[in-house]
Gaussian input, Z-matrix of N, CA and C with variables (Angstrom, degrees):
# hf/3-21g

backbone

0 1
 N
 C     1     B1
 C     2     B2     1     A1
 N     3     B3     2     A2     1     D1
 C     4     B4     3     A3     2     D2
 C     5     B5     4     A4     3     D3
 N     6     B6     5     A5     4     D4
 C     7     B7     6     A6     5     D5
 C     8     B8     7     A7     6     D6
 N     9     B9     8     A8     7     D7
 C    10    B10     9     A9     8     D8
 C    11    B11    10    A10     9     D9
 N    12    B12    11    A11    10    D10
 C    13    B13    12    A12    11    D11
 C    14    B14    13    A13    12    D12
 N    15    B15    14    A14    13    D13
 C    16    B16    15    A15    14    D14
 C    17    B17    16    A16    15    D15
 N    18    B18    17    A17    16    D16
 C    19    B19    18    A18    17    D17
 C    20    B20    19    A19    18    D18
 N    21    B21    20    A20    19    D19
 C    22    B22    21    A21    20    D20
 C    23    B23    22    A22    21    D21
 N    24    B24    23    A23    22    D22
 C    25    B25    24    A24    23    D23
 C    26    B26    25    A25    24    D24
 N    27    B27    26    A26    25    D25
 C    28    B28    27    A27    26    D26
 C    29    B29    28    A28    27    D27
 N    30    B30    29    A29    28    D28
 C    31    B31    30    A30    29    D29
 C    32    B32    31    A31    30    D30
 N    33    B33    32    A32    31    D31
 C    34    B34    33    A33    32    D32
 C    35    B35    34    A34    33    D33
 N    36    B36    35    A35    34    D34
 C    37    B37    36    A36    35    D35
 C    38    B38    37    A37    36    D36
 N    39    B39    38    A38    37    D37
 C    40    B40    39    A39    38    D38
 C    41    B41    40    A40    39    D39
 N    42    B42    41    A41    40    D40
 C    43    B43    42    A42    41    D41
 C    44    B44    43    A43    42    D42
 N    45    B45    44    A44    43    D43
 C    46    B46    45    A45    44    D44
 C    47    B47    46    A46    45    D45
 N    48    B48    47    A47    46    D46
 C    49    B49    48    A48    47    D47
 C    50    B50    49    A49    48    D48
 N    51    B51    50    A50    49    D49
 C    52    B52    51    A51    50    D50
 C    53    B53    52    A52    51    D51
 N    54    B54    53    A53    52    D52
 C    55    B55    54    A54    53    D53
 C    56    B56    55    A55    54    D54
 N    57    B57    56    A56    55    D55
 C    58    B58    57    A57    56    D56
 C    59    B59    58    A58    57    D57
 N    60    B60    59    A59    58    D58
 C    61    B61    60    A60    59    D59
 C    62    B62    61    A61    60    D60
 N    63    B63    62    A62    61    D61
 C    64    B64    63    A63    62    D62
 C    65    B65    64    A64    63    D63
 N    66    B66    65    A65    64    D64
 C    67    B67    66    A66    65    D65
 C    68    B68    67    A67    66    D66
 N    69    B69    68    A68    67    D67
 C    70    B70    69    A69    68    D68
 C    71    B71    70    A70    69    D69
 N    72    B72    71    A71    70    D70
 C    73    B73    72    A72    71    D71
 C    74    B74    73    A73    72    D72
 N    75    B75    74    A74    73    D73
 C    76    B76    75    A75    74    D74
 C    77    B77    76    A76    75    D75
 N    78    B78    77    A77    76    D76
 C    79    B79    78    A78    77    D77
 C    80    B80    79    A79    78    D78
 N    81    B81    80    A80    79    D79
 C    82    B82    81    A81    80    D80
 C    83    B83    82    A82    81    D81
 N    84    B84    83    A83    82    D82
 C    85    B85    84    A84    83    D83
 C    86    B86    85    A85    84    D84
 N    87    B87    86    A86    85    D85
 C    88    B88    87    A87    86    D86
 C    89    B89    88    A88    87    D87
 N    90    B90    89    A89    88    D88
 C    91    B91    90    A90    89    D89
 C    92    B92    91    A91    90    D90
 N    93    B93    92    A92    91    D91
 C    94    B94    93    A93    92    D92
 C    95    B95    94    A94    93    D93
 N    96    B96    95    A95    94    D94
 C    97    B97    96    A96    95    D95
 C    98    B98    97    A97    96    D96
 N    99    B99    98    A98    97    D97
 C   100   B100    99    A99    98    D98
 C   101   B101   100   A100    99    D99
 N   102   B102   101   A101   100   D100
 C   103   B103   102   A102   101   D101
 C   104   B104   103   A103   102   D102
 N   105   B105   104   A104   103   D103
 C   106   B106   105   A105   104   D104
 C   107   B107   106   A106   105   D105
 N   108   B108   107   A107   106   D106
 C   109   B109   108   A108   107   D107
 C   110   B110   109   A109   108   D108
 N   111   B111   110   A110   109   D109
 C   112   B112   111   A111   110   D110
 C   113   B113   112   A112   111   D111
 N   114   B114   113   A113   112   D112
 C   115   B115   114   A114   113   D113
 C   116   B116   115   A115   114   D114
 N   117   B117   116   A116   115   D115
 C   118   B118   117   A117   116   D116
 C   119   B119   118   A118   117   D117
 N   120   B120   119   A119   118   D118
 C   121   B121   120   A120   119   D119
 C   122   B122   121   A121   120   D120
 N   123   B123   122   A122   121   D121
 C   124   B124   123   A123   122   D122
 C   125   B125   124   A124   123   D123
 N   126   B126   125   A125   124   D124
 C   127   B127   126   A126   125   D125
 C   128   B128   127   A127   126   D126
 N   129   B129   128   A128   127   D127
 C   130   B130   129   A129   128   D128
 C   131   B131   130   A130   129   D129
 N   132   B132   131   A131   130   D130
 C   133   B133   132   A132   131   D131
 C   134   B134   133   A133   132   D132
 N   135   B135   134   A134   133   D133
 C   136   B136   135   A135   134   D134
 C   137   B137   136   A136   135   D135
 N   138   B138   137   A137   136   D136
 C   139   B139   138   A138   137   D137
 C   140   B140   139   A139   138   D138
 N   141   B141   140   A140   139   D139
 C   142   B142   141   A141   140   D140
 C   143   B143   142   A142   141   D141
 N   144   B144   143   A143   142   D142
 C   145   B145   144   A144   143   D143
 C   146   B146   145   A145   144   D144
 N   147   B147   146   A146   145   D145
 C   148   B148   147   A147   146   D146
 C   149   B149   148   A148   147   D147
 N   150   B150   149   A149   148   D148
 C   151   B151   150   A150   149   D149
 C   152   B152   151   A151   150   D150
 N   153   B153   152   A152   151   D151
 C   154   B154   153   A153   152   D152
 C   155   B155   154   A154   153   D153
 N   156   B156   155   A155   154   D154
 C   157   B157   156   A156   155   D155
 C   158   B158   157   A157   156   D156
 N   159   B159   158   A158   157   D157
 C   160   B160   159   A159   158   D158
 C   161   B161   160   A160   159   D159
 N   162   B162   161   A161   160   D160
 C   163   B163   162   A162   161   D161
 C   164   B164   163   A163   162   D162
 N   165   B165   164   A164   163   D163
 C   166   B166   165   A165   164   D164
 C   167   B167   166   A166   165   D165
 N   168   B168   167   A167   166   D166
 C   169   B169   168   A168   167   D167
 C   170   B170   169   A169   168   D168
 N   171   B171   170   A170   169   D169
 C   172   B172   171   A171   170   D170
 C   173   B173   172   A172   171   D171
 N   174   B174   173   A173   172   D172
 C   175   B175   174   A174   173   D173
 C   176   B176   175   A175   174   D174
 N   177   B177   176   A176   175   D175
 C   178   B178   177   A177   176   D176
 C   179   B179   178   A178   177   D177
 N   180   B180   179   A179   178   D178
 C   181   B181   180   A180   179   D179
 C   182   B182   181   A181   180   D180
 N   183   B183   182   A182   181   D181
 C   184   B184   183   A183   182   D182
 C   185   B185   184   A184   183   D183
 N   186   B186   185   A185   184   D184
 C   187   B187   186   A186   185   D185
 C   188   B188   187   A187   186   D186
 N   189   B189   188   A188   187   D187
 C   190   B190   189   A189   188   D188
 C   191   B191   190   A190   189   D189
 N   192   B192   191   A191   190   D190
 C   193   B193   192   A192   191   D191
 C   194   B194   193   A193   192   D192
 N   195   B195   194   A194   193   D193
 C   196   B196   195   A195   194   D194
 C   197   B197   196   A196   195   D195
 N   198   B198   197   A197   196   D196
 C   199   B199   198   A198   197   D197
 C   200   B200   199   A199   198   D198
 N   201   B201   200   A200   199   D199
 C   202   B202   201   A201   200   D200
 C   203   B203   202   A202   201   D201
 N   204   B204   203   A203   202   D202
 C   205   B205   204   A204   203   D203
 C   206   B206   205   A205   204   D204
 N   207   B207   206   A206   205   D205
 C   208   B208   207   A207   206   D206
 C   209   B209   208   A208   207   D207
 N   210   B210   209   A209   208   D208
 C   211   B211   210   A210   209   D209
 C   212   B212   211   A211   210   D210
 N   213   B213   212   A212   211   D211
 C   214   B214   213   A213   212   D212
 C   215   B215   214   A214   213   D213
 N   216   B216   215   A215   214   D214
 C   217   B217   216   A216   215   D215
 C   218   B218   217   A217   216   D216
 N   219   B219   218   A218   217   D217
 C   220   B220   219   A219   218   D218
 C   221   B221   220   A220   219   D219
 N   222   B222   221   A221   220   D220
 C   223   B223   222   A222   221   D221
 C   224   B224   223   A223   222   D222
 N   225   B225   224   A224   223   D223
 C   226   B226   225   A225   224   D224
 C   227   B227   226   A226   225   D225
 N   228   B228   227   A227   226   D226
 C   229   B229   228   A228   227   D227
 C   230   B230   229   A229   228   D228
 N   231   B231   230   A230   229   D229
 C   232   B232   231   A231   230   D230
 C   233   B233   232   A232   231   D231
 N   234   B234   233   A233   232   D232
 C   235   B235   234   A234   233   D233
 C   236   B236   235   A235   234   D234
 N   237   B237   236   A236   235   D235
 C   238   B238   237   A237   236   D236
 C   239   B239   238   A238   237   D237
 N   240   B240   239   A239   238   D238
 C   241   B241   240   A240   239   D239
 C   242   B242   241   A241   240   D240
 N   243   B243   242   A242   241   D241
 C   244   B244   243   A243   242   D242
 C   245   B245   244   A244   243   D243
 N   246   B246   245   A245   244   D244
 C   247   B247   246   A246   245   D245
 C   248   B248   247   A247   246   D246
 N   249   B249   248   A248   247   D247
 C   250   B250   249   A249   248   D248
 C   251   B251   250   A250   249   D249
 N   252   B252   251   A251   250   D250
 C   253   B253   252   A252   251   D251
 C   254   B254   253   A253   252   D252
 N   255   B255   254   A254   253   D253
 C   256   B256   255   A255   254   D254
 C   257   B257   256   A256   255   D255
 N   258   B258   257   A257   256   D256
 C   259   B259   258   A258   257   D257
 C   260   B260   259   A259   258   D258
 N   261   B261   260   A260   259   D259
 C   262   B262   261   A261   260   D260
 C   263   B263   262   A262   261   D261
 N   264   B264   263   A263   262   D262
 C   265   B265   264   A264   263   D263
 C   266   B266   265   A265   264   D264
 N   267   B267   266   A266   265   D265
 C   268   B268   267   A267   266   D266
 C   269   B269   268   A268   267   D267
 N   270   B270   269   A269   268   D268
 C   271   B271   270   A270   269   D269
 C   272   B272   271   A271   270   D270
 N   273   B273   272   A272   271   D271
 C   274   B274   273   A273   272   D272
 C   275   B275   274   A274   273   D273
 N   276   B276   275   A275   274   D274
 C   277   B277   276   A276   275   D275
 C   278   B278   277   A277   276   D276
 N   279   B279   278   A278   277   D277
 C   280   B280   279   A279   278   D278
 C   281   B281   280   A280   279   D279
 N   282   B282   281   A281   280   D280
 C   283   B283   282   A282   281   D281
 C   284   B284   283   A283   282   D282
 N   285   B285   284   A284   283   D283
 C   286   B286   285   A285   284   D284
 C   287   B287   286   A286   285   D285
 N   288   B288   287   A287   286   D286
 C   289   B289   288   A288   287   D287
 C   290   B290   289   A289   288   D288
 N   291   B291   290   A290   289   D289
 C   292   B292   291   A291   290   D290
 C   293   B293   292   A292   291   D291
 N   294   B294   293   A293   292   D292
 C   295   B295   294   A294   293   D293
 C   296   B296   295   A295   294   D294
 N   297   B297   296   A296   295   D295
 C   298   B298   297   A297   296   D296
 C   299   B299   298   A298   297   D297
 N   300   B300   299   A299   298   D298
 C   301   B301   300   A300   299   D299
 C   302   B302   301   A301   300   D300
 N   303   B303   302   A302   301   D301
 C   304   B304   303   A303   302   D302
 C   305   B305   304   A304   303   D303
 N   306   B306   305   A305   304   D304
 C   307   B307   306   A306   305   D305
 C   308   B308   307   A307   306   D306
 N   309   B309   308   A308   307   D307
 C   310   B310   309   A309   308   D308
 C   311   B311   310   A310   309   D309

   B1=1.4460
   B2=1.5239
   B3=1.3906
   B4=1.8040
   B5=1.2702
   B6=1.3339
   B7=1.7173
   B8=1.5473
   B9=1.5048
   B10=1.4696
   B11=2.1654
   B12=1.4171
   B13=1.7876
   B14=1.5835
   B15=1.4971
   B16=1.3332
   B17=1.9626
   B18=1.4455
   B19=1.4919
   B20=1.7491
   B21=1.6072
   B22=1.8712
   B23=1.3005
   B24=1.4767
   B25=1.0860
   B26=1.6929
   B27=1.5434
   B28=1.6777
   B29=1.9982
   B30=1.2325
   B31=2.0455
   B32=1.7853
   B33=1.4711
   B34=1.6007
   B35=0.9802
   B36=1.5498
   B37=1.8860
   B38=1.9246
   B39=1.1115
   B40=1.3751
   B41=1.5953
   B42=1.6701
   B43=1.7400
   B44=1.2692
   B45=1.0744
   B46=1.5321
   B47=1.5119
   B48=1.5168
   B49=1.7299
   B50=1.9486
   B51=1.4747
   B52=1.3773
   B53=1.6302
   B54=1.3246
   B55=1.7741
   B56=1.0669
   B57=1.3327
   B58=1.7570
   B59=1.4355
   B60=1.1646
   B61=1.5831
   B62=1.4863
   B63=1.4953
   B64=1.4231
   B65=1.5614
   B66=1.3669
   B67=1.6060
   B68=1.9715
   B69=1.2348
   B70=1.7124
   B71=1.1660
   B72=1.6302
   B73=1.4735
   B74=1.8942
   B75=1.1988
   B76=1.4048
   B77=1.3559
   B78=1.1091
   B79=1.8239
   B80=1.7591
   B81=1.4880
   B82=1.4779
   B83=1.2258
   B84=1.1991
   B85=1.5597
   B86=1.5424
   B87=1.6269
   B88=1.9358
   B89=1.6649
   B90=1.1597
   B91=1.6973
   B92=1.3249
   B93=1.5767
   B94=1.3185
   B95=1.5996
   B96=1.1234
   B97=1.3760
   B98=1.5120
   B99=1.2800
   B100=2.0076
   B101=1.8982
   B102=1.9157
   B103=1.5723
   B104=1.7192
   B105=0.8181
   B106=1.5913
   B107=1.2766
   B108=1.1409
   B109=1.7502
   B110=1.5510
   B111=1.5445
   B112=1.0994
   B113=2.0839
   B114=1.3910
   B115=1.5358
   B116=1.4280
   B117=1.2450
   B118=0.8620
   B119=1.8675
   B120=1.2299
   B121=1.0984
   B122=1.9151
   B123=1.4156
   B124=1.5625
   B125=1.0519
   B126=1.8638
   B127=1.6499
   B128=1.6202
   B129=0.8590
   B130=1.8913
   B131=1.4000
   B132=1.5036
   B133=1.5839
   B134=1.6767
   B135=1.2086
   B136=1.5190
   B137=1.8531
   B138=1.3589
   B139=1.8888
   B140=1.6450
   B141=1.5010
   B142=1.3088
   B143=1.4457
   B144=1.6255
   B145=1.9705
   B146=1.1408
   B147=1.2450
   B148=1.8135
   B149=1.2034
   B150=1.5624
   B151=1.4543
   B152=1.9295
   B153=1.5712
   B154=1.5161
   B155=1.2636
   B156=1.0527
   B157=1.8142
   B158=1.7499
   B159=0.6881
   B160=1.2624
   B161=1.6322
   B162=0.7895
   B163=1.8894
   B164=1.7851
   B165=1.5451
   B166=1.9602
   B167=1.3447
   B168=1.2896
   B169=1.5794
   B170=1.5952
   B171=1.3806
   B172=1.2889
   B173=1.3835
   B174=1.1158
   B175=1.3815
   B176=1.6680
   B177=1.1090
   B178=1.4969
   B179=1.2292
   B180=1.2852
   B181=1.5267
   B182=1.3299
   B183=1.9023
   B184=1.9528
   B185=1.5197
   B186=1.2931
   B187=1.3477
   B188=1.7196
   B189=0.8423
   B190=2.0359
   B191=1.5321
   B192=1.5588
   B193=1.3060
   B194=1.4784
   B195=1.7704
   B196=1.3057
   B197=1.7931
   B198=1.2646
   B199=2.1925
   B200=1.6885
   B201=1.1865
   B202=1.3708
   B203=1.7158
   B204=1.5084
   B205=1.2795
   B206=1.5846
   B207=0.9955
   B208=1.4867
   B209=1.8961
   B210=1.4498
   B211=1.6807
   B212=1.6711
   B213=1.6572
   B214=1.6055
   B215=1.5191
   B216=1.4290
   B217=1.2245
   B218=1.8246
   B219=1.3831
   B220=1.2658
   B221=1.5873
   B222=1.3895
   B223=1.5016
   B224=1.2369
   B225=1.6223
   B226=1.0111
   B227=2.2927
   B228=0.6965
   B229=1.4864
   B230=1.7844
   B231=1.1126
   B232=1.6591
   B233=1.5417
   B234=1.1027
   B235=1.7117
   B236=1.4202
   B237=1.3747
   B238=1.5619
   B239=1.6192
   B240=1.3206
   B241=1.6082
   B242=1.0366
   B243=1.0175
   B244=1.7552
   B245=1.9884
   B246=1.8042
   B247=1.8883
   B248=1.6090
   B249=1.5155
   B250=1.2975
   B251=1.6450
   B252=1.4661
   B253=1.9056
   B254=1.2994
   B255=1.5666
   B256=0.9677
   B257=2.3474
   B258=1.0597
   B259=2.0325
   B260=2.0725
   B261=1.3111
   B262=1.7096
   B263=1.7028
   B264=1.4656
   B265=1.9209
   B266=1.6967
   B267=1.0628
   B268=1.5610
   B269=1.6330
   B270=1.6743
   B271=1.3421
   B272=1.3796
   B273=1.4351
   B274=1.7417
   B275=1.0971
   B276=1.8893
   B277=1.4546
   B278=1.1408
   B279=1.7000
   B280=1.5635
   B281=1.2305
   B282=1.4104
   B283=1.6640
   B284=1.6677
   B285=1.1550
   B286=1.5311
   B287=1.6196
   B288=1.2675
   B289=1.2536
   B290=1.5472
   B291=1.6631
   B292=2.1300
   B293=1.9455
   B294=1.2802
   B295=1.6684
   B296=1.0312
   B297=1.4532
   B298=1.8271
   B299=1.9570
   B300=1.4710
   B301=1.6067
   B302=1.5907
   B303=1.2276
   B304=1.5277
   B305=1.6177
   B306=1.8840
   B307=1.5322
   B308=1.7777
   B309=1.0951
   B310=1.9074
   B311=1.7362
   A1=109.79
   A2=109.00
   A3=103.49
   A4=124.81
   A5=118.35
   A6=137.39
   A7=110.05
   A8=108.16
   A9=94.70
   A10=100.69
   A11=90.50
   A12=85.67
   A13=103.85
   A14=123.61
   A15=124.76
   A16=112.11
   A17=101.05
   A18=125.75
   A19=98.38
   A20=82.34
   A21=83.65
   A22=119.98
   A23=121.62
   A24=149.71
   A25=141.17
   A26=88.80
   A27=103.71
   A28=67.01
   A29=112.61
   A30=115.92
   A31=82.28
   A32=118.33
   A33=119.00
   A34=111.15
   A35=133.07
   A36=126.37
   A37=86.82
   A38=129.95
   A39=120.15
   A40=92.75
   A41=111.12
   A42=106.46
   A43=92.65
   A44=135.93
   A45=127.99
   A46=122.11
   A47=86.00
   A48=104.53
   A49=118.69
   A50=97.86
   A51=94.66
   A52=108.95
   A53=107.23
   A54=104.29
   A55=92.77
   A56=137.59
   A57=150.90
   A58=128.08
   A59=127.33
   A60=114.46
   A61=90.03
   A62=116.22
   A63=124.38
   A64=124.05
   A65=98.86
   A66=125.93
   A67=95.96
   A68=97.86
   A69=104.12
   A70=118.58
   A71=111.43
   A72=130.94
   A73=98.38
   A74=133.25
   A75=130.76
   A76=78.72
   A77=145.71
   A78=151.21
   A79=105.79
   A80=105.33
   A81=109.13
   A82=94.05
   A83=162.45
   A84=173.93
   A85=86.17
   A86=101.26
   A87=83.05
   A88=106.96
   A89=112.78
   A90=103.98
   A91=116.78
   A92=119.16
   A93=108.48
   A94=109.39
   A95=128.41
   A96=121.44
   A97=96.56
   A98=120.58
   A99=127.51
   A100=93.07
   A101=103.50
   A102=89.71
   A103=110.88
   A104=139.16
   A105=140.66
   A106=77.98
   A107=145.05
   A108=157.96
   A109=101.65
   A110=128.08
   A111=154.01
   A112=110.98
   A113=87.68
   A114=125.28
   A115=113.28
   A116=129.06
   A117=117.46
   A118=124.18
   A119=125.54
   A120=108.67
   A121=131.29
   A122=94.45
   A123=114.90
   A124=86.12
   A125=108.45
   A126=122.32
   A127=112.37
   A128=110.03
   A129=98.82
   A130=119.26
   A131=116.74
   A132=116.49
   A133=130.07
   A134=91.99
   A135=95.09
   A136=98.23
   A137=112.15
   A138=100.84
   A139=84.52
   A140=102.90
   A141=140.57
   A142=102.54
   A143=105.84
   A144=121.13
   A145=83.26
   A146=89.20
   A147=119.49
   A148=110.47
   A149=134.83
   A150=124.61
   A151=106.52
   A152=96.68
   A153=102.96
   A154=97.15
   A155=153.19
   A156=155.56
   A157=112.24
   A158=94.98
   A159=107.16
   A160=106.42
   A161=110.85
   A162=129.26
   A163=105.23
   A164=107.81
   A165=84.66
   A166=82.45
   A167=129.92
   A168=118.70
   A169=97.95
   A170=119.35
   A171=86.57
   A172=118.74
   A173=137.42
   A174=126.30
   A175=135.13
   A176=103.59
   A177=109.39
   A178=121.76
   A179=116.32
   A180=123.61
   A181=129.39
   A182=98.11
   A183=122.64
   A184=87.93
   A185=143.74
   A186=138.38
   A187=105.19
   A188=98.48
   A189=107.14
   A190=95.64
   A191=113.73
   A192=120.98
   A193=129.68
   A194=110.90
   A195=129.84
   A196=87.52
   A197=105.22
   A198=87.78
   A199=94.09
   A200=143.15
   A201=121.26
   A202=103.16
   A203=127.49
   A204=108.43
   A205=106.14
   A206=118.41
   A207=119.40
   A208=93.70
   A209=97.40
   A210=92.31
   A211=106.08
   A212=100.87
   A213=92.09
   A214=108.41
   A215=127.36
   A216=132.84
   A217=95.10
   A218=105.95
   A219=96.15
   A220=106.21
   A221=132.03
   A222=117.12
   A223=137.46
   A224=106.74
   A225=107.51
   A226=103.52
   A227=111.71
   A228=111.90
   A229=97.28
   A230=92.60
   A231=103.62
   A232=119.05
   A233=120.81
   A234=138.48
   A235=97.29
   A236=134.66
   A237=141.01
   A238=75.87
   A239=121.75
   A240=105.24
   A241=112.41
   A242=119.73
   A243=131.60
   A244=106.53
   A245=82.97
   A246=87.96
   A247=88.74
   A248=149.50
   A249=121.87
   A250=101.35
   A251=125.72
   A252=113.08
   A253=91.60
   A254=143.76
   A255=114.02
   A256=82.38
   A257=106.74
   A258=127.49
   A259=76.39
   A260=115.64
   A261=91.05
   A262=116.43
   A263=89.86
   A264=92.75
   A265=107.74
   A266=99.98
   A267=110.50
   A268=107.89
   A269=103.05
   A270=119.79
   A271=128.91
   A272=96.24
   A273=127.78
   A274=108.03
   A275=102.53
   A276=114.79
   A277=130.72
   A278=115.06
   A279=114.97
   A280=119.63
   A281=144.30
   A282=137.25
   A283=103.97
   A284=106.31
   A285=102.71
   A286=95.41
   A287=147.33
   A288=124.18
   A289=116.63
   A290=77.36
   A291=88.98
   A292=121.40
   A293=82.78
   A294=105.51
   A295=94.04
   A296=127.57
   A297=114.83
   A298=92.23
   A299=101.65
   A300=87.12
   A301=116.53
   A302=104.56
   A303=127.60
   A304=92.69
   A305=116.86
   A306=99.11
   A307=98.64
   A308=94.82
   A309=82.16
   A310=122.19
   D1=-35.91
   D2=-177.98
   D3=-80.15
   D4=-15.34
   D5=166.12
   D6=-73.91
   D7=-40.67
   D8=-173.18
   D9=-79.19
   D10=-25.49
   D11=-173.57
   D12=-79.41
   D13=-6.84
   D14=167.37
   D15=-68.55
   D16=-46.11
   D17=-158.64
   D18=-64.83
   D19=-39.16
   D20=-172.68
   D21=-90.21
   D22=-12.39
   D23=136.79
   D24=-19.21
   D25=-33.14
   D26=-142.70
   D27=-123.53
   D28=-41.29
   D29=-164.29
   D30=-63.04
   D31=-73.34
   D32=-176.93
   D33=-28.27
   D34=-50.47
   D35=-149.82
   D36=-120.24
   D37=38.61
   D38=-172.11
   D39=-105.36
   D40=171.97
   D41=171.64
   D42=-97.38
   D43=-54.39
   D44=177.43
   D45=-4.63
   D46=-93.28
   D47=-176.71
   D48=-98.40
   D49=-25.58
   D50=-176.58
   D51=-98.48
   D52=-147.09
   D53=-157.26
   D54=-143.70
   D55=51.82
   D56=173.09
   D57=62.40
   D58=-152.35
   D59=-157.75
   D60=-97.39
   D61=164.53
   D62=160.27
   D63=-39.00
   D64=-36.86
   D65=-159.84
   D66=-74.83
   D67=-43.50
   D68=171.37
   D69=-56.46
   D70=-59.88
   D71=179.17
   D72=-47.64
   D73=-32.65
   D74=-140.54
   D75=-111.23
   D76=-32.98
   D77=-168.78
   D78=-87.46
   D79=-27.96
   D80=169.18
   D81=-82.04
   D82=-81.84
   D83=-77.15
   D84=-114.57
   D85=-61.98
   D86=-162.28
   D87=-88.19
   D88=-2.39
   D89=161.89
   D90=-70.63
   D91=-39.91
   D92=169.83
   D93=-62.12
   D94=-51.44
   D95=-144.45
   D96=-69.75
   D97=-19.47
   D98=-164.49
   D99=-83.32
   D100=-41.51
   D101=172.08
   D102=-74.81
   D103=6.48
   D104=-159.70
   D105=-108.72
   D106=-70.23
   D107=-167.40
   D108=-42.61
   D109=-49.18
   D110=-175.08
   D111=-54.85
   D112=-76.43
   D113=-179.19
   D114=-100.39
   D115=53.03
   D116=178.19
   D117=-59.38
   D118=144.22
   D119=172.11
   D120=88.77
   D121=-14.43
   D122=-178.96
   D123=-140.03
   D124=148.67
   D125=161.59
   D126=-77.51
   D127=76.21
   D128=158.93
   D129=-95.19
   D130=-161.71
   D131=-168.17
   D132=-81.59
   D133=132.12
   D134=-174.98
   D135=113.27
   D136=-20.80
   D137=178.96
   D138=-80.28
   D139=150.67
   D140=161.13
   D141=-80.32
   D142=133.55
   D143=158.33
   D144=-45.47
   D145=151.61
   D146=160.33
   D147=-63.75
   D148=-46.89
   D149=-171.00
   D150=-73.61
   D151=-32.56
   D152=-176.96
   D153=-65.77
   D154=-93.11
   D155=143.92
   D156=12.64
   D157=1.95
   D158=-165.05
   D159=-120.12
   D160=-45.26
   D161=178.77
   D162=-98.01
   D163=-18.23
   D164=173.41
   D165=-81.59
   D166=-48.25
   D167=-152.07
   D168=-50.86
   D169=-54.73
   D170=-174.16
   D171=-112.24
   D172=39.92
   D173=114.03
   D174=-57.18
   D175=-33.70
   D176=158.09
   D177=-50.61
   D178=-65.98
   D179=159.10
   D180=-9.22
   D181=-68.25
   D182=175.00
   D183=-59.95
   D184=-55.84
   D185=-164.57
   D186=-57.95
   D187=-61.24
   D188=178.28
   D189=-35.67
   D190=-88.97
   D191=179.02
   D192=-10.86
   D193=-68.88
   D194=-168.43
   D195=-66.89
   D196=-50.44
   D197=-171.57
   D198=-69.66
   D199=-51.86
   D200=-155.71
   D201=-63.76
   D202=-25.32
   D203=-177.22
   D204=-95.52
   D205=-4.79
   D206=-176.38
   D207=-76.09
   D208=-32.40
   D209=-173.49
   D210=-63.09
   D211=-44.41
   D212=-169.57
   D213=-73.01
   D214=-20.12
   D215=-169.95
   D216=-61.10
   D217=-55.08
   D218=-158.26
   D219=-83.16
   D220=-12.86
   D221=138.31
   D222=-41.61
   D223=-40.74
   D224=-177.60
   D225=-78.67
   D226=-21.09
   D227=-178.47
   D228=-67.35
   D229=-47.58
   D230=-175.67
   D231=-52.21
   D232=-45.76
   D233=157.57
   D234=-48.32
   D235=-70.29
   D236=-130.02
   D237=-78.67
   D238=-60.17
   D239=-173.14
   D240=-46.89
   D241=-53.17
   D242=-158.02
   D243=-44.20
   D244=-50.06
   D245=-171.63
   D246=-77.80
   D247=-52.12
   D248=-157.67
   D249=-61.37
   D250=-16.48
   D251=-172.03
   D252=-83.81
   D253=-5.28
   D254=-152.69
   D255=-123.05
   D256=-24.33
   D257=171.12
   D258=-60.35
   D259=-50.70
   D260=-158.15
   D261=-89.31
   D262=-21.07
   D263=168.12
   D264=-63.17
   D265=-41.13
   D266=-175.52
   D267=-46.92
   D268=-61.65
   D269=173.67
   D270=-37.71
   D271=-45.61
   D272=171.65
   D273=-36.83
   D274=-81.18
   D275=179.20
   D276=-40.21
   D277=-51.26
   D278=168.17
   D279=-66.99
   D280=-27.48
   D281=136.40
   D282=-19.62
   D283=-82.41
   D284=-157.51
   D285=-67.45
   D286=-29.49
   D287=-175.37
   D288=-56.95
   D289=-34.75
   D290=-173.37
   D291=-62.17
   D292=-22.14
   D293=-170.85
   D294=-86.43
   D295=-36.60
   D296=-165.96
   D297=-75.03
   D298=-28.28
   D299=-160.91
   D300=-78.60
   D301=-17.27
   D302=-173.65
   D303=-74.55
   D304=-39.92
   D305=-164.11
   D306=-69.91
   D307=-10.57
   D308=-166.65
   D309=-82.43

């Protein structure tokens, strides 16, 4: 799950195919909103089209999303190891207990 939310991750914020990092999308967002602050009410420079403004917001959005679950994903990967090292010490121990009892 954390490779594919990396993979899709990396396609969103890539130059290739995607449309740059979140961090861009969020640097377009508040340049418009500081010219909107400016000019209120008239389009001058620095406001974003509406359809363009319209598509960082939500690509930004898909960007938020895919990192906040990639975060829990990879906690959650982080736990799942944790209990199989701790399922194979376990395993360990009962190996060697079984062996000590067999040597006797």
């Amino acid at each position: 799950m954390c490779r594919l939310l990396e993979i899709k991750l990396v396609e969103m914020e890539g130059k290739e195919q995607g449309t740059g990092s979140l961090e861009d999308d969020e640097r377009l967002l508040a340049a418009h909103a500081r010219a909107v602050q400016q000019q209120p009410g008239a389009s001058s420079q620095g406001w974003l089209p509406f359809r363009r403004l319209c598509a960082v917001v939500y690509r930004a959005g898909q960007k938020r999303v895919v990192r906040a679950h990639l975060v829990g994903a990879r906690q959650e990967l982080k736990e799942v190891m944790a209990l199989l090292a701790r399922a194979q010490d376990a395993q360990a121990d009962l190996s060697r207990a079984s062996q000590a009892q067999g040597a006797k």
